[in-house]
Structures are given as C-alpha cells and as structure tokens.
C-alpha positions in Angstrom: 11.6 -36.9 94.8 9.0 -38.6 97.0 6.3 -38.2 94.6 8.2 -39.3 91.6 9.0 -43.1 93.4 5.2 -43.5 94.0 4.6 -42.9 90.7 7.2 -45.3 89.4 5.1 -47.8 92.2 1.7 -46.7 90.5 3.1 -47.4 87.0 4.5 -50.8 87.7 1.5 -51.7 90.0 -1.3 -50.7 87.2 0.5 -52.0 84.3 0.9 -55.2 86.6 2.8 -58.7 85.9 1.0 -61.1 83.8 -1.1 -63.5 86.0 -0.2 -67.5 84.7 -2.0 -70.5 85.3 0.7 -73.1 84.6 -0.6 -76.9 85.1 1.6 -79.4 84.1 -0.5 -83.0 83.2 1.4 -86.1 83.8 0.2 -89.6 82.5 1.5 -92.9 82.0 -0.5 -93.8 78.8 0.5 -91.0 76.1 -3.0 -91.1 74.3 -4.7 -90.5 77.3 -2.6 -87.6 78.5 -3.0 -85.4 75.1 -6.9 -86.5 75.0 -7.0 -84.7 78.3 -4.9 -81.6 77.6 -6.8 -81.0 74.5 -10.5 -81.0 76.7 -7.9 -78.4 78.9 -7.0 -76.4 76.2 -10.6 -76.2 74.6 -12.3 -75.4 77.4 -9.7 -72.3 77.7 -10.0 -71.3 74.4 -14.1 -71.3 74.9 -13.6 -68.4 77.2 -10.8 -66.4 75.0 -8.0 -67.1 76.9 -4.3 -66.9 75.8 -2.9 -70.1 75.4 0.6 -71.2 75.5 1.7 -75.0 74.8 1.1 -77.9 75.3 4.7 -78.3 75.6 5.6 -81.4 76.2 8.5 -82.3 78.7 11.1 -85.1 78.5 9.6 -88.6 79.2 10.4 -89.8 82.7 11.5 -93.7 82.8 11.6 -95.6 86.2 13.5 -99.0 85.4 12.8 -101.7 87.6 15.6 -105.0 87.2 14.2 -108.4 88.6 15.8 -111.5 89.3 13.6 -114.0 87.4 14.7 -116.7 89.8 16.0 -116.9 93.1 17.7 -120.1 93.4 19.2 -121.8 90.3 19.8 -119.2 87.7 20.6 -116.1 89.8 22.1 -114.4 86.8 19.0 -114.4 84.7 17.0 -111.1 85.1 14.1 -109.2 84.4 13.9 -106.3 83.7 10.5 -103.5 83.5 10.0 -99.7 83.2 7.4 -97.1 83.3 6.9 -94.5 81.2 5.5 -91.0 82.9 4.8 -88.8 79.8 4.3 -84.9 81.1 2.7 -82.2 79.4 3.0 -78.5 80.4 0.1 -75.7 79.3 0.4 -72.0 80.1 -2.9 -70.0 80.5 -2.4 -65.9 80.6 -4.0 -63.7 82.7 -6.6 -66.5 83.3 -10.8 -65.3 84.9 -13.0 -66.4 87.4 -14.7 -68.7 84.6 -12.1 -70.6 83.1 -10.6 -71.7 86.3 -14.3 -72.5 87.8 -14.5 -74.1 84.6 -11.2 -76.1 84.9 -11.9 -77.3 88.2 -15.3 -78.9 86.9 -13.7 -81.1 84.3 -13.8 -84.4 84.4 -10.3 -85.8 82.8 -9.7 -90.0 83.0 -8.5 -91.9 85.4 -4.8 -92.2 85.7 -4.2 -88.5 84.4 -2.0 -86.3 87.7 -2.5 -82.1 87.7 -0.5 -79.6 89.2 -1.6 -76.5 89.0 0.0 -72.9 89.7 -0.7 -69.5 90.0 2.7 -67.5 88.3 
C-alpha cells in the first residue's frame, strides 16, 4: 500500500503542473501599451514558447472632480480622469532564455510590469 502512494507521488511529480509566466502590462496611453506587448509577445514566440493572450482587462478610470473656483462660483466644477489600460499575457512552461530575454527588453517609458511565476 506504501509503494503504490509513492508511485501516485512519482506520477503526479514527473508529469508536473504547467510552469506560467503571467505578466500583466499596464499603461495609460493604449497605443503604447499594445506596441509593448507585441515586442513581449515576439520575443516569446522567437524562442517557441506557448503563448496565451494578450487579454485585455477592463479599463481602470480614476475621476478626479475640481472646483474651478474657490470663491464666487463654488458650484462650477471641473472635472478629469485617467485612463489605466491593462493587458494580461500568459507564457507556458517558459526557459532560461525567454525570461533572460524578457528581462533585457527595453519597453517605453510610462509602461508598469508585473510579473509571476504560476
């Protein structure tokens, strides 16, 4: 009975969980952002990786209102927002060279990565 739960161990171990690289891209500037995940996305593909997405999440908007004077017309407001425009890419079973690769790439200014091991 002993022998039969390592080798349900061995099996799962050896056949193994798929190793992700997830990195999620945010921008402000939409053209930018998918510029950049495309060099991402190429330069995985160059080394026959397994690509998944570039999926892209729900816009974030941060409203800022203003009063657009402080004395006479306190009523009268302003009001601004920014845009964060987030992009998600899933890399499976990623090497040694595509993420040496990934670390070496220079993406614009003004373009956020996260990235994770799964």
């Amino acid at each position: 009975m002993a022998e039969t739960k390592a080798k349900t161990k061995k099996a799962k171990t050896e056949t193994g969980e798929i190793q992700k690289l997830r990195i999620r891209v945010s921008a402000y500037e939409n053209k930018i952002l998918d510029a950049s995940v495309k060099q991402i996305v190429d330069t995985a593909l160059r080394y026959d990786a397994k690509v998944e997405g570039p999926v892209p999440l729900p816009t974030e908007l941060k409203k800022y209102t203003v009063n657009r004077s402080s004395f006479i017309d306190k009523n009268s407001r302003e009001q601004f927002e920014m845009r964060v425009h987030k992009r998600l890419i899933d890399i499976l079973n990623p090497g040694g060279k595509i993420i040496e690769s990934l670390t070496n790439l220079n993406l614009p200014s003004g373009v956020n990565i996260d990235v994770k091991m799964i």
